[in-house]
C-alpha positions as CSV (number, residue, x, y, z in Angstrom):
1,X,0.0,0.0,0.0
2,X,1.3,3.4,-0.8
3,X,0.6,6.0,2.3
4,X,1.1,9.7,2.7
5,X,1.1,10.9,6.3
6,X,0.9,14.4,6.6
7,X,2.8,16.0,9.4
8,X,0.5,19.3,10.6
9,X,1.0,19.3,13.9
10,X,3.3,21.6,16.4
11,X,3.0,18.5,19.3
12,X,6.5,16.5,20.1
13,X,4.2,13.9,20.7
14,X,1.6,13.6,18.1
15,X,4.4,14.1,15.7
16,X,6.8,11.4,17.1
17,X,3.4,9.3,17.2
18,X,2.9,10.1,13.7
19,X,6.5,9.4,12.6
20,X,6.2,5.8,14.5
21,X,3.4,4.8,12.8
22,X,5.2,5.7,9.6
23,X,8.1,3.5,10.6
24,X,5.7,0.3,11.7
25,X,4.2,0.6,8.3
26,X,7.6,0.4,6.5
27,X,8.4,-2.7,8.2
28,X,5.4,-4.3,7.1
29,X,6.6,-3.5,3.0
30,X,4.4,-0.8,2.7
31,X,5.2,2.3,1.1
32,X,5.2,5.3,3.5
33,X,5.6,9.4,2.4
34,X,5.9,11.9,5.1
35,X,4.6,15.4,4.0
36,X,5.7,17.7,6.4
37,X,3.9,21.2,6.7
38,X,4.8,24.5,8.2
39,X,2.8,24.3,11.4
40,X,5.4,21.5,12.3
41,X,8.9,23.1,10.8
42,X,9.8,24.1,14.2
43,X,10.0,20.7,15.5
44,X,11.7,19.2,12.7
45,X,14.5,22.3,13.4
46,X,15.4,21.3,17.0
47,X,18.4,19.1,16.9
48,X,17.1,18.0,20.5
49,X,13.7,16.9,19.9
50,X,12.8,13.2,18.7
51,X,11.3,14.4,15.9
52,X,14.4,15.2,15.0
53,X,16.1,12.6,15.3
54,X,13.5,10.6,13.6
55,X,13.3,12.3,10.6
56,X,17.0,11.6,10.0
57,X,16.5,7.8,9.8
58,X,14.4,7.9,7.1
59,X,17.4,6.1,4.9
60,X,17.2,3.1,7.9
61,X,13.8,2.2,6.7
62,X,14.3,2.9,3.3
63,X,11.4,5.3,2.6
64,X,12.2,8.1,0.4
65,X,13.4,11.7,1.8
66,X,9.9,13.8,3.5
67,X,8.5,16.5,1.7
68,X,7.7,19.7,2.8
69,X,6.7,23.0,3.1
70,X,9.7,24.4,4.1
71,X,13.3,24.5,2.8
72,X,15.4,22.4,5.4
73,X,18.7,20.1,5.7
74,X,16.8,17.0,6.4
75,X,13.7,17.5,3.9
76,X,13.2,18.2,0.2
77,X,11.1,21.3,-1.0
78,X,8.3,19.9,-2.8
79,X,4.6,19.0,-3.4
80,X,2.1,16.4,-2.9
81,X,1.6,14.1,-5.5
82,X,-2.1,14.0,-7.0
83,X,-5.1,11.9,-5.2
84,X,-4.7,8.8,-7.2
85,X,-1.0,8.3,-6.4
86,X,-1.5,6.8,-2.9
87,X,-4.0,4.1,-1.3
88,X,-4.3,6.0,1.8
89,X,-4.1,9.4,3.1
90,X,-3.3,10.2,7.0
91,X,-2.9,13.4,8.6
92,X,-1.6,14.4,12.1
C-alpha cells in the first residue's frame, strides 16, 4: 500500500506518534511518504527533539526523503503528488 502521512501538527508527541506509525508501516513493505507542513517546521528544526532525530533515519527504513513546506537540511522542498497516487491518506 502506498501512504502519505501528513505531518500538521506543532506537538512533540503527536508528531513522534505520527513518525512511529510511519516507521511500523515500512516494516510491514508498505510504502510510506511523510509530508511535512509549516505548522510543524519548528520541531523538525530542534536538533534536540525526537522528531528530529526521527526524521534523520528515514534512509534506515528505506522510505524516500519527507517533503515539505519548508526548505530544510533534512527534507526536500516539494509538493504532494495528486489523489490517485496513494492508497491512503493520514494526517496528524
Amino acid at each position: 500500500m502506498k501512504i502519505l502521512i501528513t505531518i500538521n501538527t506543532n506537538s512533540e508527541l503527536i508528531a513522534y506518534e505520527a513518525l512511529s506509525l510511519g516507521f511500523v508501516l515500512a516494516s510491514f513493505d508498505h510504502q510510506v511518504q511523510f509530508y511535512l507542513t509549516k505548522d510543524s517546521q519548528a520541531l523538525f528544526y530542534n536538533k534536540q527533539g525526537r522528531p528530529y532525530g526521527m526524521i534523520r533515519s528515514l534512509d534506515l527504513y528505506e522510505l524516500p526523503v519527507a517533503w515539505a513546506d519548508f526548505d530544510g537540511q533534512d527534507v526536500r522542498f516539494d509538493v504532494p503528488c495528486p489523489d490517485d497516487v496513494f492508497d491512503a491518506r493520514l494526517e496528524f
